[in-house]
N, CA, C and O atoms as a printed pandas DataFrame, in Angstrom:
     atom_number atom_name residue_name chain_id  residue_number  x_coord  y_coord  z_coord
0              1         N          UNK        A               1  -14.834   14.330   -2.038
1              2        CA          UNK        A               1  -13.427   14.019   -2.091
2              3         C          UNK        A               1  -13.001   13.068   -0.969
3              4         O          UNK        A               1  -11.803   12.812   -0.845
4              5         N          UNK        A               2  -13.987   12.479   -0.071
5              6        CA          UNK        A               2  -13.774   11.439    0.945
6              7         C          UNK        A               2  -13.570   10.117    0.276
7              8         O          UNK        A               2  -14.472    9.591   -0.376
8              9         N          UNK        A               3  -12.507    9.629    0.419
9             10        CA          UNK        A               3  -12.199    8.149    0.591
10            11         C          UNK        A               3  -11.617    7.499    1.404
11            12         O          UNK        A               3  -11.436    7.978    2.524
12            13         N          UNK        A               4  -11.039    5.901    0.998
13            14        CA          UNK        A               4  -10.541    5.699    2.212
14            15         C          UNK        A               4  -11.375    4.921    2.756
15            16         O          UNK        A               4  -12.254    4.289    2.170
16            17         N          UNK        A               5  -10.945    4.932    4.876
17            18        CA          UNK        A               5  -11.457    3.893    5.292
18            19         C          UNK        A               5  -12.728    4.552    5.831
19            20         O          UNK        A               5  -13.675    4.009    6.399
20            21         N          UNK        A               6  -12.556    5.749    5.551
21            22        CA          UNK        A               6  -14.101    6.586    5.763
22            23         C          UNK        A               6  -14.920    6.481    4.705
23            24         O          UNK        A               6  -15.976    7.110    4.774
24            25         N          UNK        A               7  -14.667    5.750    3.599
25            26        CA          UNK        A               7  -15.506    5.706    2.773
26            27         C          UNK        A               7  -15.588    6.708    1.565
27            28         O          UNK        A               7  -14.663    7.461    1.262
28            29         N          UNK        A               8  -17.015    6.625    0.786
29            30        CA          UNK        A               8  -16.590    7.625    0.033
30            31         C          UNK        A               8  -18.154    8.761   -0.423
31            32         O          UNK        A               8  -18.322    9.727   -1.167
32            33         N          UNK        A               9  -19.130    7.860    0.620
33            34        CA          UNK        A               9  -19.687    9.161    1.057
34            35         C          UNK        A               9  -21.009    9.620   -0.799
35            36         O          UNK        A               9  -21.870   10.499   -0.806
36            37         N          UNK        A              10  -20.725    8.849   -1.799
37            38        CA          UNK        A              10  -21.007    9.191   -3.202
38            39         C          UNK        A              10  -22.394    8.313   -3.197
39            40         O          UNK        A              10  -23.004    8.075   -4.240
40            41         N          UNK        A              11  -22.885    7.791   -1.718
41            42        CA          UNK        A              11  -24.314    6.363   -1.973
42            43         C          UNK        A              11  -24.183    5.515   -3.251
43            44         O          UNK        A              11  -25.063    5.031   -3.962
44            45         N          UNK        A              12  -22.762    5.466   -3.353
45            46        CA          UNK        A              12  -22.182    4.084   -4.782
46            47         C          UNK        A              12  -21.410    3.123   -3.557
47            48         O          UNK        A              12  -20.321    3.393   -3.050
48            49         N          UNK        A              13  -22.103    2.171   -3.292
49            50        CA          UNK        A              13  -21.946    1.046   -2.105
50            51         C          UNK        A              13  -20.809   -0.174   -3.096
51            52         O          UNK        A              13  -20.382   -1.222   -2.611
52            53         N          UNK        A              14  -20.497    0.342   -4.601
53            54        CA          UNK        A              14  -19.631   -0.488   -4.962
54            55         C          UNK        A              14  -18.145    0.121   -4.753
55            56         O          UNK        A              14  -17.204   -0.663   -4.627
56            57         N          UNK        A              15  -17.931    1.557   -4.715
57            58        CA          UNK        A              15  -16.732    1.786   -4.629
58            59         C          UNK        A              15  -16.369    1.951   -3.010
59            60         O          UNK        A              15  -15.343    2.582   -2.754
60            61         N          UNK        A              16  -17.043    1.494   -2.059
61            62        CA          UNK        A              16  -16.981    2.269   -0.792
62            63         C          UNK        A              16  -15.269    1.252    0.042
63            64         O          UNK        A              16  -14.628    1.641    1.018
64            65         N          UNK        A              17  -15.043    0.161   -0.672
65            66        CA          UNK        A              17  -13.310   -0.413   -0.413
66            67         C          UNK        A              17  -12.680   -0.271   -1.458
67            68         O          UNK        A              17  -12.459   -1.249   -2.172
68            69         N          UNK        A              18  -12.134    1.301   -1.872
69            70        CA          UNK        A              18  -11.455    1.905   -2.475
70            71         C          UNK        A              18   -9.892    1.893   -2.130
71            72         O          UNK        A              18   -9.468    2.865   -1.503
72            73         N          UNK        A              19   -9.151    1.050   -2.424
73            74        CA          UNK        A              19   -7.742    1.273   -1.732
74            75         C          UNK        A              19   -6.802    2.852   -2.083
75            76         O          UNK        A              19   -7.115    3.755   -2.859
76            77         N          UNK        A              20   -5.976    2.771   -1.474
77            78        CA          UNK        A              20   -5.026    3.884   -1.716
78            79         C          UNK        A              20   -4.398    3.734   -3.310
79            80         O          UNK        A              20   -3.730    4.619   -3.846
80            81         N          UNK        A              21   -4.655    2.790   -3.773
81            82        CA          UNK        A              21   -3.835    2.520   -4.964
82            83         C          UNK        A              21   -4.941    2.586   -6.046
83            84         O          UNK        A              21   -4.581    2.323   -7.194
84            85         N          UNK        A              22   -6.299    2.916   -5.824
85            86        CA          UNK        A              22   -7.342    3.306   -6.677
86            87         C          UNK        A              22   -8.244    1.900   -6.817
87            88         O          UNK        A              22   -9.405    2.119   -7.163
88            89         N          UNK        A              23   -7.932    0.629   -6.624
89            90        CA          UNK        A              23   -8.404   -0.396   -6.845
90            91         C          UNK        A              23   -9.135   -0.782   -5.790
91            92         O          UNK        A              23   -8.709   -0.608   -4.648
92            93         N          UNK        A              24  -10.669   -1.517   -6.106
93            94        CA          UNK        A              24  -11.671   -2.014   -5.437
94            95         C          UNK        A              24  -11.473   -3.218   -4.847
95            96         O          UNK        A              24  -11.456   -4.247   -5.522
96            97         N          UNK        A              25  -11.254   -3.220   -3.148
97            98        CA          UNK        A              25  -11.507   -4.511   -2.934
98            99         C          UNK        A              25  -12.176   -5.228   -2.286
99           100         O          UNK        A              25  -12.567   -4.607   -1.297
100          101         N          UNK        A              26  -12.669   -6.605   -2.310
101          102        CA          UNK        A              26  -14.039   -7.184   -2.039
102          103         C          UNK        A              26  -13.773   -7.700   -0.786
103          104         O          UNK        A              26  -14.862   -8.009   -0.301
104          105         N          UNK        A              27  -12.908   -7.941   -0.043
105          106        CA          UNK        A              27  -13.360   -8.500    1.465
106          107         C          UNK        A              27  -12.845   -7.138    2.166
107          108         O          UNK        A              27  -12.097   -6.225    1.815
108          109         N          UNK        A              28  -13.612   -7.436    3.343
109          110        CA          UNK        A              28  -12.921   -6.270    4.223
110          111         C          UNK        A              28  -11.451   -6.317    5.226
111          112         O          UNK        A              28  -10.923   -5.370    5.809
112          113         N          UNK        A              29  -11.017   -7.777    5.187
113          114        CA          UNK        A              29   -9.568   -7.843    5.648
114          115         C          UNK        A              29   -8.593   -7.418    4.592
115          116         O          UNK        A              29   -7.659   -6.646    4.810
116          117         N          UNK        A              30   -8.935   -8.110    3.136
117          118        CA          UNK        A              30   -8.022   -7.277    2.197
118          119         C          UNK        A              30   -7.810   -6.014    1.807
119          120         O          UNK        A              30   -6.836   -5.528    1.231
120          121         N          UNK        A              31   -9.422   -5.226    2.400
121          122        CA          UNK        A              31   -9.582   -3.978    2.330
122          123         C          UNK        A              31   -8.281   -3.442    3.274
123          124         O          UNK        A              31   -7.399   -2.635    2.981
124          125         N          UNK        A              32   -8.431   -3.944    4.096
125          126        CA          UNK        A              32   -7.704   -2.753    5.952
126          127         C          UNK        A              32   -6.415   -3.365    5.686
127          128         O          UNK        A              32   -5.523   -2.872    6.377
128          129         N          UNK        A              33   -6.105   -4.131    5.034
129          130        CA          UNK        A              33   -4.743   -4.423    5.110
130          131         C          UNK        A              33   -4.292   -3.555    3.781
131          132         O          UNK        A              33   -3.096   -3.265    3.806
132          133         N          UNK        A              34   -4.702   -3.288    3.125
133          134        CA          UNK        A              34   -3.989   -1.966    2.401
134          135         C          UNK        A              34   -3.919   -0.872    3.160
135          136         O          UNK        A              34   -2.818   -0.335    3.044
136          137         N          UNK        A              35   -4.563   -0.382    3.808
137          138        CA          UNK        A              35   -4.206    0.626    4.967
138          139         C          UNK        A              35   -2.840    0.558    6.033
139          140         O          UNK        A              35   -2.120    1.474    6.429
140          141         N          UNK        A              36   -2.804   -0.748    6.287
141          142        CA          UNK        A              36   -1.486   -0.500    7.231
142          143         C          UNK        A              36   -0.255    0.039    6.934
143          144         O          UNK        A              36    0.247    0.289    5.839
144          145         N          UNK        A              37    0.182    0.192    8.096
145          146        CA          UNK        A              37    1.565    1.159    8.356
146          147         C          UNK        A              37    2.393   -0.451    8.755
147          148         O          UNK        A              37    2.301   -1.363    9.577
148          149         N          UNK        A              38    3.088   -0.111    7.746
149          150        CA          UNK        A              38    4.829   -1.005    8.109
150          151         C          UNK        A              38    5.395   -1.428    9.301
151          152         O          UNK        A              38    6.434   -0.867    9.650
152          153         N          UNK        A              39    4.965   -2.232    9.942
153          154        CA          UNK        A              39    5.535   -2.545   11.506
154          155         C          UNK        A              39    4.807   -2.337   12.560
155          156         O          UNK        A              39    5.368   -2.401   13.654
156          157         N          UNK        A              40    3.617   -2.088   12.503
157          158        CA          UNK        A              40    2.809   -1.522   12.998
158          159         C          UNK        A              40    2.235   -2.784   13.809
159          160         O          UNK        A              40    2.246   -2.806   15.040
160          161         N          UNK        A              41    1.588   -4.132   12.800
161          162        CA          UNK        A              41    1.413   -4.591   12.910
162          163         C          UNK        A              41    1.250   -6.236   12.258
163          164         O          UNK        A              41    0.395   -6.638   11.469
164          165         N          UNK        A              42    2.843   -7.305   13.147
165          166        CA          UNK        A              42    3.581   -8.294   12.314
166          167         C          UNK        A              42    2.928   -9.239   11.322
167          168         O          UNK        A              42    3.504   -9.837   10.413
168          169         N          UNK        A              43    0.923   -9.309   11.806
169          170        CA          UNK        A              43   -0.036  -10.194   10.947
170          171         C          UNK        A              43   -0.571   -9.136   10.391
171          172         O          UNK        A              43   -0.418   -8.016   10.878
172          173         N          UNK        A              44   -1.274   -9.365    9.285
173          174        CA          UNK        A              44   -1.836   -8.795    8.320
174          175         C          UNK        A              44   -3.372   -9.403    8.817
175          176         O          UNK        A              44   -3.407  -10.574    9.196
176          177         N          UNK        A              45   -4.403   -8.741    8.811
177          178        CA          UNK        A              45   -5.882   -9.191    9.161
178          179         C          UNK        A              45   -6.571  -10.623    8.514
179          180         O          UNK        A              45   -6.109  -11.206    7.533
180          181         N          UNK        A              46   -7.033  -10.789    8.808
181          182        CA          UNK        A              46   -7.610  -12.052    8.555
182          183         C          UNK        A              46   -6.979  -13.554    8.425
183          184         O          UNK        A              46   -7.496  -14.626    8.108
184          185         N          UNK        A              47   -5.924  -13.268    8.722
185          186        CA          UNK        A              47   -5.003  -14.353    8.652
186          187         C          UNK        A              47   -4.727  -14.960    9.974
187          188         O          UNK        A              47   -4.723  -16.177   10.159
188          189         N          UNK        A              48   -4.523  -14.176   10.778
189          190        CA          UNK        A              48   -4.482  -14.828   12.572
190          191         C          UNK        A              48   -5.381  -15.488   13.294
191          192         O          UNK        A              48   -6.304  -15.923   12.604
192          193         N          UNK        A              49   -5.449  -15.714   14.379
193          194        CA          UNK        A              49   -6.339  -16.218   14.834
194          195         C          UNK        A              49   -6.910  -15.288   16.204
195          196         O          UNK        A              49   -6.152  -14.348   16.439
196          197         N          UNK        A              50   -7.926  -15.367   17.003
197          198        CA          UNK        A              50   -8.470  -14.509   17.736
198          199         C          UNK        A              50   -8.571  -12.670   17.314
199          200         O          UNK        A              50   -8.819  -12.184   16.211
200          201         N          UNK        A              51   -8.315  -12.031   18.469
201          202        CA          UNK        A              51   -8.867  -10.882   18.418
202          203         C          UNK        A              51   -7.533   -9.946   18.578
203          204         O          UNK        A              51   -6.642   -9.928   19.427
204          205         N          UNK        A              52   -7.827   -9.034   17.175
205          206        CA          UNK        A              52   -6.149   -8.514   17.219
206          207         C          UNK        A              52   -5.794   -7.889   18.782
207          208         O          UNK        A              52   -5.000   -8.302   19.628
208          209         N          UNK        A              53   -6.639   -6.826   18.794
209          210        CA          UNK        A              53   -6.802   -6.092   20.378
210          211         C          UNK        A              53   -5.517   -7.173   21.250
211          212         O          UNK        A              53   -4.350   -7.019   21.610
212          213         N          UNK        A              54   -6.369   -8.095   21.294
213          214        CA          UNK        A              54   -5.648   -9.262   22.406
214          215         C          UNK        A              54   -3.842   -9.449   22.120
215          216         O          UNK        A              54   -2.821   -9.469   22.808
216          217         N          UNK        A              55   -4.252   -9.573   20.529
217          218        CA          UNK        A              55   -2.729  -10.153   20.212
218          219         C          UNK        A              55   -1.599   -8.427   20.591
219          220         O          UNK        A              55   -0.392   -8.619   20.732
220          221         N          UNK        A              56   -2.050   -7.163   20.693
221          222        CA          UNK        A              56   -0.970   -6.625   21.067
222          223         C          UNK        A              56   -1.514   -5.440   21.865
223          224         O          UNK        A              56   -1.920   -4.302   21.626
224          225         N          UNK        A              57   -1.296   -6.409   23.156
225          226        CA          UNK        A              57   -2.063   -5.452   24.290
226          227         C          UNK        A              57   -1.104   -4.066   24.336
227          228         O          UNK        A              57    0.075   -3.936   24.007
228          229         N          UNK        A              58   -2.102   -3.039   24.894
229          230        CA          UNK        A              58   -1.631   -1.638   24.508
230          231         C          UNK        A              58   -2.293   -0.545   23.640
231          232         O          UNK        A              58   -2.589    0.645   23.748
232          233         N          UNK        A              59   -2.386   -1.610   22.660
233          234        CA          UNK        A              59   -3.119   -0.975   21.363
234          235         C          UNK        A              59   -4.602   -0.391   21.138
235          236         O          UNK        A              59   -5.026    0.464   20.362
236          237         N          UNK        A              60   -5.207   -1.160   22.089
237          238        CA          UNK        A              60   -7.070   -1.279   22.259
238          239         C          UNK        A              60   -6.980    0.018   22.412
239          240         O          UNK        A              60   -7.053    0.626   21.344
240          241         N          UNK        A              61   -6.786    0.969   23.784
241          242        CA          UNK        A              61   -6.828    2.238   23.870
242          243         C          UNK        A              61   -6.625    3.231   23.085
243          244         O          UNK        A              61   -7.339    4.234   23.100
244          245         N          UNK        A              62   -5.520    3.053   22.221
245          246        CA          UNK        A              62   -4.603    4.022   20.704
246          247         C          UNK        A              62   -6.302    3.348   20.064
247          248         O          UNK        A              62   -7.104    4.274   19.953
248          249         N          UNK        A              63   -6.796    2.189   19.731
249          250        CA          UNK        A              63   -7.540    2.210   18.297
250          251         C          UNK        A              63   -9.077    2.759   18.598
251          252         O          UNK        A              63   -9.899    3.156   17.773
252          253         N          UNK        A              64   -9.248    2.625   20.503
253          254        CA          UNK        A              64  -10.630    3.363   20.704
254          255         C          UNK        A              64  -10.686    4.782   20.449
255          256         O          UNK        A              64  -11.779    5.306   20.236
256          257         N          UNK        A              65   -9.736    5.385   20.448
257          258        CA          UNK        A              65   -9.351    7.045   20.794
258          259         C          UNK        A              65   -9.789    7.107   19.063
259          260         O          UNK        A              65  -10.686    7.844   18.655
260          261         N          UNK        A              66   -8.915    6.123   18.093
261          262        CA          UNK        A              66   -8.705    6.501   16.527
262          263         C          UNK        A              66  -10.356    6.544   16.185
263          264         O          UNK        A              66  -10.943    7.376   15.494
264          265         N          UNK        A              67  -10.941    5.321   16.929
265          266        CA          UNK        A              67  -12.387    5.155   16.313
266          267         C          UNK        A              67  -13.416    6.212   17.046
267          268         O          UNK        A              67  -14.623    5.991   16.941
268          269         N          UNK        A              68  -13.047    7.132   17.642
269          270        CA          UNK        A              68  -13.995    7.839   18.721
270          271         C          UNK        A              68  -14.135    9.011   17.543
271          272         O          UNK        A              68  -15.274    9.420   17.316
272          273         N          UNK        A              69  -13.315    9.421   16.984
273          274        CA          UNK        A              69  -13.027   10.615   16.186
274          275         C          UNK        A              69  -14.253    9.983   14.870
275          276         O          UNK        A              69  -15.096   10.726   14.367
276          277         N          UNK        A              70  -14.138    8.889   14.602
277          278        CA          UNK        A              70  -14.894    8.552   13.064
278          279         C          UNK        A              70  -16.448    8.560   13.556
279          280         O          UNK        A              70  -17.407    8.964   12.899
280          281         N          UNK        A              71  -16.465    7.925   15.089
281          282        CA          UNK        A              71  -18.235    8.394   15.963
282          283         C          UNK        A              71  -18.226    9.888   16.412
283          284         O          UNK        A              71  -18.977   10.119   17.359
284          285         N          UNK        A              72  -17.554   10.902   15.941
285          286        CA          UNK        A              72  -17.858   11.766   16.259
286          287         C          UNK        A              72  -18.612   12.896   15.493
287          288         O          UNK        A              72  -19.094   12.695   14.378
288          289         N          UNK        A              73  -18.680   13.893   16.031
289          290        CA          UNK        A              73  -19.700   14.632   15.037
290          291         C          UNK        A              73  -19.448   15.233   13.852
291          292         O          UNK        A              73  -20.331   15.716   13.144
292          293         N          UNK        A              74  -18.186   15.231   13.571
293          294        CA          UNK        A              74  -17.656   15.392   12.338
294          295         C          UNK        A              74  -18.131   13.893   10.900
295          296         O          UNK        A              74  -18.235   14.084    9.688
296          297         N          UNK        A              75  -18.271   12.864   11.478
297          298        CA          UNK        A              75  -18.877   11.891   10.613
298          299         C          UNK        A              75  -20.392   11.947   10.805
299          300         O          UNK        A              75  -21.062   11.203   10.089
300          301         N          UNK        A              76  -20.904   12.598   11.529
301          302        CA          UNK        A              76  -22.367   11.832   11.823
302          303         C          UNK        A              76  -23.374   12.508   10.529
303          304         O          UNK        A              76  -24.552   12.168   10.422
């Protein structure tokens, strides 16, 4: 029942950018940009230039903490 940006866990490597809206998508910026939260953040991925981190300092720390949980032993 895992989907999402965790994937989906089924070793079917075609459904694994499953959006919230049930539909498959093929790059991975169009993927994560169905994920965002509203205001969160003013560019949408792949469209900017450099390294988001950079573009809204603050954030690096909030997204290491988010990604520490997906390296943790609950995913491994």
């Amino acid at each position: 029942q895992v989907r999402g940006l965790c994937g989906t866990y089924n070793w079917d490597q075609r459904d694994e950018f499953t959006t919230p809206a049930g539909d498959v998508e093929m790059g991975i910026a169009a993927f994560a940009n169905k994920y965002r939260v509203p205001g969160d953040c003013p560019v949408p991925l792949g469209t900017g230039p450099g390294d988001t981190c950079d573009a809204f300092v603050g954030q690096r720390e909030l997204a290491e903490a988010a990604c520490a949980i997906l390296r943790g032993p609950a995913f491994q």
